[in-house]
mmCIF file of the N, C-alpha and C atoms, coordinates in Angstrom:
data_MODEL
# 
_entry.id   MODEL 
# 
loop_
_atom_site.group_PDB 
_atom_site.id 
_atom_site.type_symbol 
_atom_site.label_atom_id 
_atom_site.label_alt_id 
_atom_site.label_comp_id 
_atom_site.label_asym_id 
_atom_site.label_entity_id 
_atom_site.label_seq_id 
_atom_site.pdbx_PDB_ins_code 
_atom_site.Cartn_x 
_atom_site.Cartn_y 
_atom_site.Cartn_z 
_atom_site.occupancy 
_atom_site.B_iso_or_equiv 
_atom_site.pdbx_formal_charge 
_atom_site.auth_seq_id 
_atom_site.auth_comp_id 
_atom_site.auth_asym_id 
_atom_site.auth_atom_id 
_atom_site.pdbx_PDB_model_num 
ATOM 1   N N  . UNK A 1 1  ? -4.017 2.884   21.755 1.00 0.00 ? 1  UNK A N  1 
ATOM 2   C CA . UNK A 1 1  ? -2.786 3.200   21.059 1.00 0.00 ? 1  UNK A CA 1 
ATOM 3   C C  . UNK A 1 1  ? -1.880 3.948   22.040 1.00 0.00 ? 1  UNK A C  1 
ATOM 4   N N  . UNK A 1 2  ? -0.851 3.611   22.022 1.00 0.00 ? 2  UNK A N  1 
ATOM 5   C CA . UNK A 1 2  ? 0.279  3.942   23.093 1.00 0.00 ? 2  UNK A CA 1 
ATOM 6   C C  . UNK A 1 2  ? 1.384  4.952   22.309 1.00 0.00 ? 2  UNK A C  1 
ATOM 7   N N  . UNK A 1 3  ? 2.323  5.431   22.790 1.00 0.00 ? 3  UNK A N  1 
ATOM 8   C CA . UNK A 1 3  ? 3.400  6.275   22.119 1.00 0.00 ? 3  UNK A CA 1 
ATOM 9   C C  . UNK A 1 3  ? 4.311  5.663   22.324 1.00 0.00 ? 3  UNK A C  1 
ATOM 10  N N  . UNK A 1 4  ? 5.185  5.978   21.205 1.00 0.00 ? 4  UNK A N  1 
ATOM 11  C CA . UNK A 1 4  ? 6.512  5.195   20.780 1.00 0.00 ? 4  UNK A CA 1 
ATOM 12  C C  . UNK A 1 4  ? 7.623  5.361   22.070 1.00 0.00 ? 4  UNK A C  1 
ATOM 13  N N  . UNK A 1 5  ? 7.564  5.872   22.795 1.00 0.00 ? 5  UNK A N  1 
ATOM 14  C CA . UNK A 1 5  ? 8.444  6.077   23.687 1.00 0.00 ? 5  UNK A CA 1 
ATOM 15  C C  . UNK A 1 5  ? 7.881  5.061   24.972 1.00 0.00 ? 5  UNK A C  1 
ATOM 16  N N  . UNK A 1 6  ? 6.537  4.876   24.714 1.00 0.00 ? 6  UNK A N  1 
ATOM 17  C CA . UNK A 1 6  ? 5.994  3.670   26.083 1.00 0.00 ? 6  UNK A CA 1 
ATOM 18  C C  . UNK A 1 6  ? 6.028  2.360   25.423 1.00 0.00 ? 6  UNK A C  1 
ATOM 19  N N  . UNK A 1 7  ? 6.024  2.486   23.966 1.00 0.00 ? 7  UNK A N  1 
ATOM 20  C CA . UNK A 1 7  ? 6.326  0.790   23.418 1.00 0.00 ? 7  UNK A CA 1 
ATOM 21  C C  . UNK A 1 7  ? 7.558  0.224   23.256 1.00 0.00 ? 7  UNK A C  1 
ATOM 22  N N  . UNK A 1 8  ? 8.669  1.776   23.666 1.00 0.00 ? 8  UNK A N  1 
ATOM 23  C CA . UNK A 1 8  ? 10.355 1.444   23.581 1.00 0.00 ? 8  UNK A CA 1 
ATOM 24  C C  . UNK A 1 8  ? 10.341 0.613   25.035 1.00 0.00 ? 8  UNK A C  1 
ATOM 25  N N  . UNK A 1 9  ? 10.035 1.264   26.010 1.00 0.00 ? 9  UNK A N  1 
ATOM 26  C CA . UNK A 1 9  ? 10.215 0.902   27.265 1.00 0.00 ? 9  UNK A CA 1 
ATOM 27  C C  . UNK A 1 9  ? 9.645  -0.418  27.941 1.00 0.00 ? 9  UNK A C  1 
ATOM 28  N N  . UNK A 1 10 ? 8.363  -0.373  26.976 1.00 0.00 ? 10 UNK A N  1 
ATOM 29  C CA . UNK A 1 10 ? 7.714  -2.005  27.004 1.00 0.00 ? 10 UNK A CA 1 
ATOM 30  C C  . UNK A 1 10 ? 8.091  -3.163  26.178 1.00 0.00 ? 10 UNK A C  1 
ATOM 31  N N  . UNK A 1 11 ? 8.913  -3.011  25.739 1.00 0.00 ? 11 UNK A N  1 
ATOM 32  C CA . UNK A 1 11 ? 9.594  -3.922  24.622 1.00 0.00 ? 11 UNK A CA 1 
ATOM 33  C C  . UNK A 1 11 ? 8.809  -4.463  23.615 1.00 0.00 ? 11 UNK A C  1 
ATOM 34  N N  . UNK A 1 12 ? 7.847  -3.625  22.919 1.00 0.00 ? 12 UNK A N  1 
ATOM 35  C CA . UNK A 1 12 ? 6.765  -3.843  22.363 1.00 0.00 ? 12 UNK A CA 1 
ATOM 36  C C  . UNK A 1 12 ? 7.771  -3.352  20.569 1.00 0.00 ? 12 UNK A C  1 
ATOM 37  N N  . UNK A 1 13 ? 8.420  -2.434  21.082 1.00 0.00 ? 13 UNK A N  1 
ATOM 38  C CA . UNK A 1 13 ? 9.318  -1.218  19.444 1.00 0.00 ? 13 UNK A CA 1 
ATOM 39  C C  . UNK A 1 13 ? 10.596 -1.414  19.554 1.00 0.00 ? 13 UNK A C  1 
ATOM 40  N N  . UNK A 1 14 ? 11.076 -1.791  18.982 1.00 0.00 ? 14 UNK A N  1 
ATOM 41  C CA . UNK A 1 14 ? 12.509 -1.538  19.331 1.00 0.00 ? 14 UNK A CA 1 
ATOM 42  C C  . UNK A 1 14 ? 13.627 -0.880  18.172 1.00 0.00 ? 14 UNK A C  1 
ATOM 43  N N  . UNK A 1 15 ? 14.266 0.437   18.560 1.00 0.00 ? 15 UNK A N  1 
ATOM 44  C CA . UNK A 1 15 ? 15.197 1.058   17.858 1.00 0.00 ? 15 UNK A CA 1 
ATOM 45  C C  . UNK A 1 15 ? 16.670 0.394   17.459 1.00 0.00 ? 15 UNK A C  1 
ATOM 46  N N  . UNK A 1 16 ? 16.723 0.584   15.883 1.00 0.00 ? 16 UNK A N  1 
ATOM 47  C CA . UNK A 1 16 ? 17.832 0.328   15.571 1.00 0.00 ? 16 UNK A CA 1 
ATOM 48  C C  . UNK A 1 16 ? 18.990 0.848   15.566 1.00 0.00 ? 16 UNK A C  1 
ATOM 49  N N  . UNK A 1 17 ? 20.396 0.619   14.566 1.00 0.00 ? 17 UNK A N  1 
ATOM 50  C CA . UNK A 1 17 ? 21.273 1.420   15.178 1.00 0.00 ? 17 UNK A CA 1 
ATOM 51  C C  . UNK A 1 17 ? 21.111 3.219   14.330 1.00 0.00 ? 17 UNK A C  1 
ATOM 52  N N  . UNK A 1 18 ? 20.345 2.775   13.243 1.00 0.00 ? 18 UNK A N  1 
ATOM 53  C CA . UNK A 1 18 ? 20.553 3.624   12.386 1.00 0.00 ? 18 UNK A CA 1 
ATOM 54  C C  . UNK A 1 18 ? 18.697 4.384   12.495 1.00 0.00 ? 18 UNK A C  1 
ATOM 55  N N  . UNK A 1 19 ? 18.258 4.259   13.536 1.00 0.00 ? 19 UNK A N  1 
ATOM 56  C CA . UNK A 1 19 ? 16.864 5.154   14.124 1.00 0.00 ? 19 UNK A CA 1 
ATOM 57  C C  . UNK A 1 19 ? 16.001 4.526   13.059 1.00 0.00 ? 19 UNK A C  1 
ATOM 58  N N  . UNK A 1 20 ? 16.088 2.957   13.201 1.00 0.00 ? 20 UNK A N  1 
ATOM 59  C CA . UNK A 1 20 ? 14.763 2.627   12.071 1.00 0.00 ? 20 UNK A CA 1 
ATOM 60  C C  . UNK A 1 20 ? 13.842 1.586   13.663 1.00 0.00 ? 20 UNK A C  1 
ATOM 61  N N  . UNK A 1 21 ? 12.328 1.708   13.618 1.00 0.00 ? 21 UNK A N  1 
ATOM 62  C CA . UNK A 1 21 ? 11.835 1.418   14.698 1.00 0.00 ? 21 UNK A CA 1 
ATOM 63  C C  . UNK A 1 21 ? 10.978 0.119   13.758 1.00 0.00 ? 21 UNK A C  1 
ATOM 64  N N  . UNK A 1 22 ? 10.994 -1.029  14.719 1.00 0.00 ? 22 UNK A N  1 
ATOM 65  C CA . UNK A 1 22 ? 10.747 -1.976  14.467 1.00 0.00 ? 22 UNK A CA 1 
ATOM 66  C C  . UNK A 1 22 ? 9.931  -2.703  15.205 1.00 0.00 ? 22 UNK A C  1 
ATOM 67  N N  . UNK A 1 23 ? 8.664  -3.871  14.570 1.00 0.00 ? 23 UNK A N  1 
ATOM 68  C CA . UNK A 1 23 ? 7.740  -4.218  15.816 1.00 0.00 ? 23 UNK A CA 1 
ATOM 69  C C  . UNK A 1 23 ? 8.376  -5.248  16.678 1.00 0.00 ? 23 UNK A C  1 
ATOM 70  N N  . UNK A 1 24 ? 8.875  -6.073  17.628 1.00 0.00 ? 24 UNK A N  1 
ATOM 71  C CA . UNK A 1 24 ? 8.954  -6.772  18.456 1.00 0.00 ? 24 UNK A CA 1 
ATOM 72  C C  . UNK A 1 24 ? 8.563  -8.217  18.172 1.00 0.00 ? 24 UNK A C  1 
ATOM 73  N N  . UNK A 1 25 ? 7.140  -8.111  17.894 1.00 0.00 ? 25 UNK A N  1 
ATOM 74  C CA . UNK A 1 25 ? 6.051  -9.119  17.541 1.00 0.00 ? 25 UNK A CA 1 
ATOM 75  C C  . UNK A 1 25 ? 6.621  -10.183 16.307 1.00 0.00 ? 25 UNK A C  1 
ATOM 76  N N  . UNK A 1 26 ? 7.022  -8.849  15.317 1.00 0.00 ? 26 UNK A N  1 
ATOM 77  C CA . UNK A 1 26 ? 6.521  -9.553  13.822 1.00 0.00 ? 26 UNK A CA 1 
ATOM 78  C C  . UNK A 1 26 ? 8.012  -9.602  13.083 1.00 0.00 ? 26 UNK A C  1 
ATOM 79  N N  . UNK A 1 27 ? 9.101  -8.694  14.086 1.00 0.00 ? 27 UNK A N  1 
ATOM 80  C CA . UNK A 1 27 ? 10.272 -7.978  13.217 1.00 0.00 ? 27 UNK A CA 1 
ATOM 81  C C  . UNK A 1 27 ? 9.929  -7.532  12.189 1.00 0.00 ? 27 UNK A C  1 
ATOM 82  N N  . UNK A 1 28 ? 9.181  -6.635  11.652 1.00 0.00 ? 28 UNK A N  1 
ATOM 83  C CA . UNK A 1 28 ? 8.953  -5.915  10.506 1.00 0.00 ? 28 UNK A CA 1 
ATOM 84  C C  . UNK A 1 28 ? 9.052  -4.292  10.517 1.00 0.00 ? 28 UNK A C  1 
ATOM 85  N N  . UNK A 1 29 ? 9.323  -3.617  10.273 1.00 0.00 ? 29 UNK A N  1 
ATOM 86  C CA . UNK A 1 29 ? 9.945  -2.152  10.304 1.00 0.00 ? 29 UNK A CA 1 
ATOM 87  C C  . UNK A 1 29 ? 8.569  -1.606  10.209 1.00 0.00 ? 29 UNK A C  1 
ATOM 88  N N  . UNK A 1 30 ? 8.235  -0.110  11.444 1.00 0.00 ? 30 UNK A N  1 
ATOM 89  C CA . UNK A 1 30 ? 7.290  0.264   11.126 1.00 0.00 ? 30 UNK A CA 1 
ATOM 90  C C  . UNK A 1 30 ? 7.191  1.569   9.705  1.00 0.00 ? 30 UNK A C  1 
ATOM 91  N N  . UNK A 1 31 ? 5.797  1.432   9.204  1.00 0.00 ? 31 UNK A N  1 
ATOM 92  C CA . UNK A 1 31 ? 5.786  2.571   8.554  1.00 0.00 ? 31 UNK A CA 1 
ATOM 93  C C  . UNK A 1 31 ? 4.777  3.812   9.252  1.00 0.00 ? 31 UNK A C  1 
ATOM 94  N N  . UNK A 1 32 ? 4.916  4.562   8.212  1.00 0.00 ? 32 UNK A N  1 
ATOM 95  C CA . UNK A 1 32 ? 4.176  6.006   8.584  1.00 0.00 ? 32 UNK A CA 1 
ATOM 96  C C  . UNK A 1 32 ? 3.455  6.343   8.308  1.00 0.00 ? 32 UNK A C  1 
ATOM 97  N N  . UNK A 1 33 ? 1.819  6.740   8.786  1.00 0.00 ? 33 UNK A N  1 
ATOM 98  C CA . UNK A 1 33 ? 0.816  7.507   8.266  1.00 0.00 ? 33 UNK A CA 1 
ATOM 99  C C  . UNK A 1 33 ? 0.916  8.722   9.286  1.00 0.00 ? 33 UNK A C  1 
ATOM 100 N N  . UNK A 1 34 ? 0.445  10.140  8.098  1.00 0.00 ? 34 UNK A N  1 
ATOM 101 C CA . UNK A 1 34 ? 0.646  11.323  8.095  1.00 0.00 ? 34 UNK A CA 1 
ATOM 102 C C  . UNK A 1 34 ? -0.448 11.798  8.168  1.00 0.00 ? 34 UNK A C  1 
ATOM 103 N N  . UNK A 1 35 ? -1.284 12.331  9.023  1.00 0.00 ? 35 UNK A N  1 
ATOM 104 C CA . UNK A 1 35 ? -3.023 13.146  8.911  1.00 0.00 ? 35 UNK A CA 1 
ATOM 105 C C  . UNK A 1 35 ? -2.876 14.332  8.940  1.00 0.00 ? 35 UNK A C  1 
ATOM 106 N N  . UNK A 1 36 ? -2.902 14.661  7.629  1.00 0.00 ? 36 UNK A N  1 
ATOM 107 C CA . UNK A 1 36 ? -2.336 16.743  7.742  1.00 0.00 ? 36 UNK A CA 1 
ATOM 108 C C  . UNK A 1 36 ? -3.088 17.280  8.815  1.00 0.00 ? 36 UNK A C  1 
ATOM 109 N N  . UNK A 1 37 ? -4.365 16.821  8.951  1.00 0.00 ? 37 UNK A N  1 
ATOM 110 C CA . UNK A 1 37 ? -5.138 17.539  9.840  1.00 0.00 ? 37 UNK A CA 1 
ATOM 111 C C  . UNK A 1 37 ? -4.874 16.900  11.370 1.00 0.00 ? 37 UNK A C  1 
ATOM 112 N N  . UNK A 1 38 ? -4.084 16.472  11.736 1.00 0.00 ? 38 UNK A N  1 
ATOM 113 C CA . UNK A 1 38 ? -3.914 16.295  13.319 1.00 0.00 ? 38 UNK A CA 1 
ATOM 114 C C  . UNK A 1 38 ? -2.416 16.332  13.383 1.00 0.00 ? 38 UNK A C  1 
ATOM 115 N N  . UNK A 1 39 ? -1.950 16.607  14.700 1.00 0.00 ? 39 UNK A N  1 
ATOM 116 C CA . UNK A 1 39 ? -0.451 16.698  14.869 1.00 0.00 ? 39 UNK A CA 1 
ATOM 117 C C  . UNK A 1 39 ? 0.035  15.274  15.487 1.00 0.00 ? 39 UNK A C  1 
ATOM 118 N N  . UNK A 1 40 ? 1.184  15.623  15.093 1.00 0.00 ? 40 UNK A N  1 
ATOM 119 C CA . UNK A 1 40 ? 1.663  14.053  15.269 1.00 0.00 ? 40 UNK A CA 1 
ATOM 120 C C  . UNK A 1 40 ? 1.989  13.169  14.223 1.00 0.00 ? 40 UNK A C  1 
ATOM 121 N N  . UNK A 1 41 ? 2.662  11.584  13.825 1.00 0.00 ? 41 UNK A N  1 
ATOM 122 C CA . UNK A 1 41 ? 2.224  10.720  13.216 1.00 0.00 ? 41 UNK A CA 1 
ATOM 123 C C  . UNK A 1 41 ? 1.978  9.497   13.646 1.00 0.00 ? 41 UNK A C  1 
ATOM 124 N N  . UNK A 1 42 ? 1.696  8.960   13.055 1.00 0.00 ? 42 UNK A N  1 
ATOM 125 C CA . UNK A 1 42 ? 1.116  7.301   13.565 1.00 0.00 ? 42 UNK A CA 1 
ATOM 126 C C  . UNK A 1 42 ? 2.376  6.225   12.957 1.00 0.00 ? 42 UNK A C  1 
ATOM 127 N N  . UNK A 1 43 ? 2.669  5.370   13.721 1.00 0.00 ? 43 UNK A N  1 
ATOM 128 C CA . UNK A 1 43 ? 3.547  4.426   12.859 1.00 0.00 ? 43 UNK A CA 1 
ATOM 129 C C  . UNK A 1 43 ? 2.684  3.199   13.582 1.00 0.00 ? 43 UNK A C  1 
ATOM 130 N N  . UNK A 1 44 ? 2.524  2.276   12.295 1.00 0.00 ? 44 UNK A N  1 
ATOM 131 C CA . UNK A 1 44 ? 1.822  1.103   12.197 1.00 0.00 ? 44 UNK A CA 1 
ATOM 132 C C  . UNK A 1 44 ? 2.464  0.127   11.551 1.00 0.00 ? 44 UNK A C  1 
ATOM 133 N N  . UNK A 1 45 ? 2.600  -1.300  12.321 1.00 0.00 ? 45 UNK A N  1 
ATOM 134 C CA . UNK A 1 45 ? 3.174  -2.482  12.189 1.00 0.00 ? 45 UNK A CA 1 
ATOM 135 C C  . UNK A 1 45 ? 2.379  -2.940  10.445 1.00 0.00 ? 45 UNK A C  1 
ATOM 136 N N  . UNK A 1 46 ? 3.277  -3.137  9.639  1.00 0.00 ? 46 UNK A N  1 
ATOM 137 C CA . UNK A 1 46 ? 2.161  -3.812  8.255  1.00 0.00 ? 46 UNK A CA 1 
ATOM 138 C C  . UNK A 1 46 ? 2.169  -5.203  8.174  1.00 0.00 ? 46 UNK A C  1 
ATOM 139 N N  . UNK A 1 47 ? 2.545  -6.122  9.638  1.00 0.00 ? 47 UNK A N  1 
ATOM 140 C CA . UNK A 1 47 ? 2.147  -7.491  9.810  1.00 0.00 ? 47 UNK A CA 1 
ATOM 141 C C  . UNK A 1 47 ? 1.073  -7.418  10.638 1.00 0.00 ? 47 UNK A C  1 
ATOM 142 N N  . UNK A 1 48 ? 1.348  -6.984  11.733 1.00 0.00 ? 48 UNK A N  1 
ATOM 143 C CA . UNK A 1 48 ? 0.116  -7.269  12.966 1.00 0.00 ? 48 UNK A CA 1 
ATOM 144 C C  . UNK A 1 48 ? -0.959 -6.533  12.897 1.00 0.00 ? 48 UNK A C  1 
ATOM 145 N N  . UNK A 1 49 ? -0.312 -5.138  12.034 1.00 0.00 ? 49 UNK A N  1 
ATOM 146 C CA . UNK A 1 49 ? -1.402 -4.181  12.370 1.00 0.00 ? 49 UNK A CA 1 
ATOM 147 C C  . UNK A 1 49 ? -1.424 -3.063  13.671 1.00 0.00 ? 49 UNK A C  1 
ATOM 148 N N  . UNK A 1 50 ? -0.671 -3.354  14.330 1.00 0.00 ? 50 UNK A N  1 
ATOM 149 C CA . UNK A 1 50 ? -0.324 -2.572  15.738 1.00 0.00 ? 50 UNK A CA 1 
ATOM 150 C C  . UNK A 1 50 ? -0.350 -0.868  15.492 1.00 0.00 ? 50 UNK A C  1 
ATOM 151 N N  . UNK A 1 51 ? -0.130 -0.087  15.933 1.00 0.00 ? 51 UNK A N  1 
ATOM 152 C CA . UNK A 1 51 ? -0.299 1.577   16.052 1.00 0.00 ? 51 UNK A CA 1 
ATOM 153 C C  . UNK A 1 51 ? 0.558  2.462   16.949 1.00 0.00 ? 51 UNK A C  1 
ATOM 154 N N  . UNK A 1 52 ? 1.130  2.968   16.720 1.00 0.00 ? 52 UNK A N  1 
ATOM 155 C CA . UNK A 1 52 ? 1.870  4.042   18.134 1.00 0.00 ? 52 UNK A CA 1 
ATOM 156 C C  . UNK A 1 52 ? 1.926  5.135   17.426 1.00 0.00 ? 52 UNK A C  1 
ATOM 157 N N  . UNK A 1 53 ? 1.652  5.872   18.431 1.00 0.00 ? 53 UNK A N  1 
ATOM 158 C CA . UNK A 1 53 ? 1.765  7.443   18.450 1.00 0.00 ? 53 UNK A CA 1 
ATOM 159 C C  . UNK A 1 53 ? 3.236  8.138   18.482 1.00 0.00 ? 53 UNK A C  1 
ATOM 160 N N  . UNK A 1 54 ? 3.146  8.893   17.280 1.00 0.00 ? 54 UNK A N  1 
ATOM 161 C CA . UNK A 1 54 ? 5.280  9.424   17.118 1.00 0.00 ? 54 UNK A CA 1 
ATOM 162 C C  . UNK A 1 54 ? 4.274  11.342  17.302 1.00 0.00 ? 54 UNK A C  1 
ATOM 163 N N  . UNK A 1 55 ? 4.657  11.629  19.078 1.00 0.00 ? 55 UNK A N  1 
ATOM 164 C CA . UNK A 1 55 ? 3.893  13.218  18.887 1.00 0.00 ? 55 UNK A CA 1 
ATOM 165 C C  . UNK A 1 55 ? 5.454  14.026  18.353 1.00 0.00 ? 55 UNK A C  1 
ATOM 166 N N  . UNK A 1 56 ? 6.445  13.486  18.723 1.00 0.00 ? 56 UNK A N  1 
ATOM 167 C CA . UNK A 1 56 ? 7.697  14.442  18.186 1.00 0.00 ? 56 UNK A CA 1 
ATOM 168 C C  . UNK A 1 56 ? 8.260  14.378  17.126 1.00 0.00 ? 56 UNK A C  1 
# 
């Protein structure tokens, strides 16, 4: 699992105009899982399944 800022640059995520992040792959908007107990969140593709790390 990579961070959203190395899947911007890999053309893997790509930002919209209005800061909505999207997969590349599937065009489908990512969503968000939240683990109270770790910092950070996860945003995951809900076609492919894909993962990136959001630490900010």
């Amino acid at each position: 699992m990579e961070s959203i800022r190395k899947g911007l640059r890999s053309g893997a995520v790509e930002k919209d105009t209005y800061g909505r992040l999207t997969c590349t792959e599937c065009d489908a908007e990512l969503t968000t899982k939240n683990d109270p107990d770790k910092i950070g969140k996860v945003r995951k593709c809900p076609e492919c399944g894909s993962e990136w790390k959001d630490v900010g």
